[in-house]
C-alpha positions in Angstrom: 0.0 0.0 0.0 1.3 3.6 -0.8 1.1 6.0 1.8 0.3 9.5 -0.4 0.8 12.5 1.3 -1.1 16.0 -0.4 1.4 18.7 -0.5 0.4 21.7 1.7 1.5 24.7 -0.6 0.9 25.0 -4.2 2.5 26.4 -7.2 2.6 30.1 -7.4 2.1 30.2 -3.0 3.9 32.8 -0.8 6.1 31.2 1.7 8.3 31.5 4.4 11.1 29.6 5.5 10.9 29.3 9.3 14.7 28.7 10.2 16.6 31.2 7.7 13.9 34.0 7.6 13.5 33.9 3.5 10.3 34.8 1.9 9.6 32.7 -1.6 7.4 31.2 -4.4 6.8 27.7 -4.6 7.8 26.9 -8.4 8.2 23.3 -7.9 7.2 19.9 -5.5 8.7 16.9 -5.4 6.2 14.3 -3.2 9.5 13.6 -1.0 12.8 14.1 -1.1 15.0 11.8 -3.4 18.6 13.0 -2.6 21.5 11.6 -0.6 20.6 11.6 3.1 23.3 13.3 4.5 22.4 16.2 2.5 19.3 16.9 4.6 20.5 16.0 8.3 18.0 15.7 10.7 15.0 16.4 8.3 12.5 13.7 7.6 13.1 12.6 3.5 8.7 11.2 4.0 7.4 14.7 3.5 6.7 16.8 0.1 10.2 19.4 -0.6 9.5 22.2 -2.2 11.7 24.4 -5.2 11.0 27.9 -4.0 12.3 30.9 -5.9 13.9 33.5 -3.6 14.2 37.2 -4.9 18.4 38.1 -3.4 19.9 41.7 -3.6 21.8 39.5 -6.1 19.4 38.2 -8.0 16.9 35.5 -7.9 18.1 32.1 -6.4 16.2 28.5 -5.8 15.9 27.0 -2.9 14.5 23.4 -2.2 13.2 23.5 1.3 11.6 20.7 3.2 7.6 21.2 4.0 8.1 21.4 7.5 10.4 24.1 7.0 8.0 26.6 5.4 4.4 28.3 6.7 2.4 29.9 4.1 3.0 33.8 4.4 1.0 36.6 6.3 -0.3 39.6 5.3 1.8 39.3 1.8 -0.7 39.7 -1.0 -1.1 36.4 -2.7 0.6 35.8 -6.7 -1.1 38.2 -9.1 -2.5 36.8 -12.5 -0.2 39.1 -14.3 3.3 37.4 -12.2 1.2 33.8 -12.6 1.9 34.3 -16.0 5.1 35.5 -16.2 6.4 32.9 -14.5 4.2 29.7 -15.2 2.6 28.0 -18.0 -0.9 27.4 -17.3 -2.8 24.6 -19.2 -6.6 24.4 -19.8 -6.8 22.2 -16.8 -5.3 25.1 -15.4 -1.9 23.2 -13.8 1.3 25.4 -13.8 4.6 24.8 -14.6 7.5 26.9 -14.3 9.4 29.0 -17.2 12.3 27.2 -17.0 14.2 30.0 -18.7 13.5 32.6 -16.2 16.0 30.3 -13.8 18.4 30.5 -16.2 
């Protein structure tokens, strides 16, 4: 029997990473984390990890953060259409993907 686990944050969501203090948008999610363990420590590998795009002084970066690690975002205005479509591509079904060539 597979034990499935729903992500909590979606493509295009606000988050916050509760240990490093970054604020980000989920661009990707893997259903758990498929690395080498020693790359994660402590963290749990059984949980959804998330690719979250992090606007630097330097630039923009990607982060993959582990769901227990990030809380959805207060009081910061949720993903406008307009940014949705800058930065995803939207099918009829109306699933997102990212513009792999803005991470470039």
């Amino acid at each position: 029997m597979i034990n499935a686990r729903t992500a909590r944050f979606g493509l295009g969501q606000k988050v916050r990473h509760i240990h490093h203090a970054f604020y980000g948008l989920v661009l990707d999610v893997d259903a758990r984390y498929e690395g080498a363990p020693e790359d994660i420590g402590s963290v749990s590998p059984e949980q959804p990890f998330y690719s979250v795009m992090i606007e630097g002084e330097d630039g923009s970066f990607i982060a993959y953060a582990a769901e227990e690690s990030i809380v959805m975002t207060e009081g910061v205005d949720p993903i406008t259409e307009q940014e949705q479509l800058r930065l995803f591509n939207i099918d009829r079904a109306g699933r997102a993907t990212p513009r792999l060539h803005l991470m470039q």
